[in-house]
C-alpha positions as CSV (number, residue, x, y, z in Angstrom):
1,X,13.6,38.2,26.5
2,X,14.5,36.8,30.3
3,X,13.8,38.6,33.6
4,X,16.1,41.3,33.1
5,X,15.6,45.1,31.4
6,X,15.8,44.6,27.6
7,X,16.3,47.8,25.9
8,X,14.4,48.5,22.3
9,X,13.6,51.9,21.0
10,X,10.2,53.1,21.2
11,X,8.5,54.8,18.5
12,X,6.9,57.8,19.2
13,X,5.6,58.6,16.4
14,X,3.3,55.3,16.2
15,X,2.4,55.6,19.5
16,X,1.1,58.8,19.0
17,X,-1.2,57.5,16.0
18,X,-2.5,54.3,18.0
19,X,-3.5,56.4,20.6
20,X,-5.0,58.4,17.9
21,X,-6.9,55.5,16.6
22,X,-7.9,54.0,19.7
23,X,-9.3,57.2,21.5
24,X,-10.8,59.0,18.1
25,X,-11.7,56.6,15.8
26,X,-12.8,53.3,18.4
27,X,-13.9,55.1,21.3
28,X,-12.0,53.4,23.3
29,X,-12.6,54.6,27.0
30,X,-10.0,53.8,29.2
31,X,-6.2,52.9,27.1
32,X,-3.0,52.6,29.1
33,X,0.6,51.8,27.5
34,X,2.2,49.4,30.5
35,X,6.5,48.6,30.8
36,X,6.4,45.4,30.1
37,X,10.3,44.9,31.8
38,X,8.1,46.4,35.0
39,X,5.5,43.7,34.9
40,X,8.1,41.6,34.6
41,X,10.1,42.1,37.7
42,X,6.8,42.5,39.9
43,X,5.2,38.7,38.3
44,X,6.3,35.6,39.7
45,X,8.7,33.6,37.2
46,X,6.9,31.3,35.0
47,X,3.7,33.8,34.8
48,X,5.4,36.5,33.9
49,X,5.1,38.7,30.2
50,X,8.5,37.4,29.1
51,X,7.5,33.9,29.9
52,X,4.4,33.7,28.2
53,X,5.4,36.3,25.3
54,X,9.0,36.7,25.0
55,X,8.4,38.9,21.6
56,X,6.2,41.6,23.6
57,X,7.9,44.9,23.9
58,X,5.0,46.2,25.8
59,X,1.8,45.6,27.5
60,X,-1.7,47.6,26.4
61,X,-4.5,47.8,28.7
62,X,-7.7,48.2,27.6
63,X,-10.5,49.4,29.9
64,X,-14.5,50.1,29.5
65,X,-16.9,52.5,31.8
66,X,-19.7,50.9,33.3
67,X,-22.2,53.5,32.6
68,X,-25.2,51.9,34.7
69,X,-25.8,49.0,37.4
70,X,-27.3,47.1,34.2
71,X,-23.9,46.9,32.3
72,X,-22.3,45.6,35.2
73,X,-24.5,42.5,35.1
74,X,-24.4,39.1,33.2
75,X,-26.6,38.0,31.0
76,X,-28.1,34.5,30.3
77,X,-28.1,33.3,27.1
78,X,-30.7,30.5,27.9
79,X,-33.0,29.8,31.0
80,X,-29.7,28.0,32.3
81,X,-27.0,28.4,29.8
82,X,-23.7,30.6,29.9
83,X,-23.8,33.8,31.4
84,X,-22.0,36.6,29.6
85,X,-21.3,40.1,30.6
86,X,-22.3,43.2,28.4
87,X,-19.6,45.2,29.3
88,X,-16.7,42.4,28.0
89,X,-18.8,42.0,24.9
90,X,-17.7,45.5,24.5
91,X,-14.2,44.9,25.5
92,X,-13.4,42.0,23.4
93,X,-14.8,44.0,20.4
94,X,-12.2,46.6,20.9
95,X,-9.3,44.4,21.3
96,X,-10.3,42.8,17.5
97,X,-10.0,46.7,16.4
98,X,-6.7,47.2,18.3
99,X,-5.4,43.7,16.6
100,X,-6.6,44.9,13.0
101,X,-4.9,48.0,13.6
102,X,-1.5,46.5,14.6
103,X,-1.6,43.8,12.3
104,X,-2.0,46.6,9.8
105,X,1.3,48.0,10.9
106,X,3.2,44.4,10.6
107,X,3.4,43.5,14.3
108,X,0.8,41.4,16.4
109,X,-0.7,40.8,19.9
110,X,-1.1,38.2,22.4
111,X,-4.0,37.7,25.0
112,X,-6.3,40.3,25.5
113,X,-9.7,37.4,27.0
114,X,-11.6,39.3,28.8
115,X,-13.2,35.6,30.4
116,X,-10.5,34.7,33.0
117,X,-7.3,36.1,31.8
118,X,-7.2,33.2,28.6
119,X,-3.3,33.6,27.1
120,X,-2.5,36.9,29.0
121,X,-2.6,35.3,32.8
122,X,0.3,37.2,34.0
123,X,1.3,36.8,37.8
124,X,0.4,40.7,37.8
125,X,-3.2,42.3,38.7
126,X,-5.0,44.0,36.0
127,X,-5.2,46.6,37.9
128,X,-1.8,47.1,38.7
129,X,-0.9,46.9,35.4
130,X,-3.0,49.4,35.1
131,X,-2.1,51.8,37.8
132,X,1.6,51.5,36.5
133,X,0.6,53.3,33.3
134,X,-1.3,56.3,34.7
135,X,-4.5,54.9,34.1
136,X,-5.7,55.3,37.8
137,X,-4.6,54.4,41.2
138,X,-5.7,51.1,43.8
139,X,-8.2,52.5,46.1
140,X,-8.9,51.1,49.2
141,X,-11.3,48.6,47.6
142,X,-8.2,47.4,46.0
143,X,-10.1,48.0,42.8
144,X,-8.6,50.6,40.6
145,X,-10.3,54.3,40.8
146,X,-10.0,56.4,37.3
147,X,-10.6,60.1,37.1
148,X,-13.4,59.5,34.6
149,X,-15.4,56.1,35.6
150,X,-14.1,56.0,39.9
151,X,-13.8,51.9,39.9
152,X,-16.8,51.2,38.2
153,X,-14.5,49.7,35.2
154,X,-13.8,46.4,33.5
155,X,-10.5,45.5,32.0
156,X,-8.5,43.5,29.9
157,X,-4.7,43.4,28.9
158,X,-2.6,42.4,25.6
159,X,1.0,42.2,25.4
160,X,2.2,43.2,21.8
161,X,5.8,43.4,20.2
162,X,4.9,46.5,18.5
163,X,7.4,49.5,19.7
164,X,4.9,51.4,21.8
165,X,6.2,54.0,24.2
166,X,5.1,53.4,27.6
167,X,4.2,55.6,30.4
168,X,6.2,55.4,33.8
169,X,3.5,56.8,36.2
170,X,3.9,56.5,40.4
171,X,0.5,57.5,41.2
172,X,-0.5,57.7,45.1
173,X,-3.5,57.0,47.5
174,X,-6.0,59.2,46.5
175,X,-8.9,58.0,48.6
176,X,-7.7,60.4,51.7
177,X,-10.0,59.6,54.7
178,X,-12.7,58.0,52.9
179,X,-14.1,55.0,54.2
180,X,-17.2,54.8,52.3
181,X,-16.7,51.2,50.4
182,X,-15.2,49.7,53.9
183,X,-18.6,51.0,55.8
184,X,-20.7,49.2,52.7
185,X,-18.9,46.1,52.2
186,X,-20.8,43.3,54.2
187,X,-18.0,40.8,53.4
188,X,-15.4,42.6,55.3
189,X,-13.3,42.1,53.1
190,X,-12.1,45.7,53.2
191,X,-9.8,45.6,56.0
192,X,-9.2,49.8,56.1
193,X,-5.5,49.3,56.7
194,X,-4.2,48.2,52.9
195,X,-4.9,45.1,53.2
196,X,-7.9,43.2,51.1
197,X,-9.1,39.9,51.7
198,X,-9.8,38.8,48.0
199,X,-11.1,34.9,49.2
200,X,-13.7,36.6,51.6
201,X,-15.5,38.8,48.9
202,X,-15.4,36.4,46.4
203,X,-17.7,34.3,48.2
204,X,-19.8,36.5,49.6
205,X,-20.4,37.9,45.7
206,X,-20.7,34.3,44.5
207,X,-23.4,33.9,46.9
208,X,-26.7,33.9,45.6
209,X,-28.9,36.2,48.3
210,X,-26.3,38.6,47.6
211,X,-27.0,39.0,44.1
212,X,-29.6,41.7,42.7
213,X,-32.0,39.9,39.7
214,X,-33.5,42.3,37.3
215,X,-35.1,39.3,35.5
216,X,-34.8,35.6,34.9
217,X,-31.9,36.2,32.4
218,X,-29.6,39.2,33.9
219,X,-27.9,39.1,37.3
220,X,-25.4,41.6,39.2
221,X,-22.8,40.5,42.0
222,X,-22.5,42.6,44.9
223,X,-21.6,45.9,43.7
224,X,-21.9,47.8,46.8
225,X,-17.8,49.0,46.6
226,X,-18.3,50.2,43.1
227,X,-21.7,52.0,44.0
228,X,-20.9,53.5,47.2
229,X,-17.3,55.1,45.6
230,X,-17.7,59.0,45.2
231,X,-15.0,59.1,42.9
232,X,-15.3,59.2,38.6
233,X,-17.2,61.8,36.6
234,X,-19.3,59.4,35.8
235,X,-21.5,58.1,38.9
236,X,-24.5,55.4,38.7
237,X,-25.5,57.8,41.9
238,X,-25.8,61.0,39.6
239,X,-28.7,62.8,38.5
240,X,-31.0,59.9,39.6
């Protein structure tokens, strides 16, 4: 596969039993079907799906709520070893059962680390791989804001070569006048006008006073963008 539009036929019918499978029987929260000719086109060449996975016919995107501020932290597995997060334990779990399944069905996957992107680092955004597929829309956080969760998500993407149909979804600003994580985010990296100054948070979240402890062993970055966000059925803010 190169840089331009390959056609294949999708299969509806197994895309309509993975979906099944993923949403019944894994509990899978969040599951988006991506066009991986779209991804293609927006990457930069040589970090695009086609040059890292020429056989993959499609990308899936696999997402997990963060029900609490607890699962949003990392964990120590010693007084000063690796940190791991609870909520990509979770994720990388689910990928295994999405490989098992495929690999049932005769075709395979490629990437899906949920630590730093591993053999999936596409020159695309998670979450505008994401947002392509219907799965939500980029708020003015620049974080993706589902209907069920509002941003407070983690995600991870595969690219398979299994004939999945995708969706082709165009989904708008939905944030309207809201300017609740720019007012909270003491970076300011949340410019208000579109623009997001990813370098700026990253090291204010990577700085240590801005990190909330709950013990010697679990730690949380700044969440203030994820906490503040009135959007997602689910809400750390609710019934407290």
């Amino acid at each position: 596969m190169n840089g331009s539009r390959e056609t294949f036929i999708p299969d509806p019918k197994l895309t309509e039993e993975f979906r099944r499978y993923c949403t019944e029987e894994c509990g899978i929260d969040l599951l988006g079907i991506a066009d991986v000719n779209r991804i293609n086109e927006n990457a930069r060449p040589g970090r695009r799906a086609c040059d890292l996975y020429p056989a993959a016919r499609a990308v899936l995107v696999i997402g997990v709520g963060l029900l609490d501020p607890f699962t949003r932290g990392w964990v120590r597995s010693g007084n000063s070893g690796p940190f791991y997060s609870l909520a990509l334990l979770e994720l990388e779990r689910r990928c295994w059962l999405i490989r098992r399944f495929l690999r049932q069905k005769g075709y395979q996957c490629y990437g899906g680390d949920a630590y730093g992107g591993g053999l999936f680092s596409c020159g695309s955004r998670f979450s505008n791989i994401a947002e392509s597929c219907g799965m939500g829309y980029i708020g003015r956080s620049n974080a993706l804001v589902t209907e069920k969760y509002g941003p407070r998500i983690n995600l991870v993407c595969m690219g398979t070569n299994a004939p999945l149909e995708p969706a082709d979804v165009h989904p708008e600003l939905q944030c309207g006048s809201c300017r609740a994580c720019q007012n909270a985010c003491i970076s300011g990296a949340i410019m208000g006008d579109g623009y997001f100054h990813q370098r700026q948070c990253e090291c204010m979240i990577n700085s240590s006073p801005n990190k909330r402890y709950y013990s010697d062993h679990v730690d949380q970055d700044c969440d203030r963008c994820l906490a503040v966000c009135p959007k997602g059925d689910y809400h750390w803010r609710k019934n407290r």
